[in-house]
C-alpha angles and dihedrals in degrees: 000000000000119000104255089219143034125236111248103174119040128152110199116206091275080080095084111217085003106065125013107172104088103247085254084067106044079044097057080045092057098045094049089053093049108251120159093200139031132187122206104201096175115189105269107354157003095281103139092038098113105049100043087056096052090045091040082055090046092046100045092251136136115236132224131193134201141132129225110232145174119240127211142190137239091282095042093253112151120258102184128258138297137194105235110202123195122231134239128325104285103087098247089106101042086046089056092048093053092055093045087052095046087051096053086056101043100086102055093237130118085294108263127156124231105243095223091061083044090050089047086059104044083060089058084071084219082112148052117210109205114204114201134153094311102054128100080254096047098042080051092060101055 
């Protein structure tokens, strides 16, 4: 039986205190319980990538990327995180993920992103922002 849902938001143990099973693994879960398609969205990065799309193309699977970041705002105050998802196979999304996740990194700082870059590149339409319980939306809800 086929799994009635893909897995948007998954830390591998790359993820430290966040994930703890190796992308090989999650991906041999996945498999056994009958996804088509699996996203790896590591804190902070893309630091299990790799790996979970050389596993997804051993396992059958199709791979998605993304990356789980914190946003903030002009004067660097937290706004809360986000799971960023790269769209479609020709590159243009991963590429876009890679930038957002570069930026999060440029200012020596606890990576965090500048909500107004992140909302450049939504608009780009190479990636999909998630807001759950830890974005600015989803604090404001509680």
């Amino acid at each position: 039986m086929r799994q009635s849902f893909p897995h948007l938001h998954v830390a591998s143990a790359y993820s430290p205190h966040y994930g703890v099973t190796m992308p090989e693994v999650l991906v041999d879960q996945a498999a056994a319980a009958g996804a088509d398609f699996l996203a790896l969205t590591d804190r902070d990065g893309l630091y299990g990538a790799v790996k979970h799309v050389r596993a997804c193309a051993a396992a059958g699977i199709r791979p998605g990327l993304g990356a789980d970041l914190a946003v903030h705002d002009d004067e660097h105050r937290p706004l809360g995180r986000v799971t960023l998802l790269a769209h479609g196979g020709d590159g243009r999304g991963y590429a876009a993920l890679c930038r957002a996740v570069s930026s999060a990194h440029e200012a020596g700082r606890v990576p965090s992103i500048d909500r107004r870059r992140l909302a450049t590149w939504a608009e780009g339409r190479t990636l999909t922002i998630l807001l759950g319980p830890l974005s600015d939306v989803g604090l404001a809800v509680e």
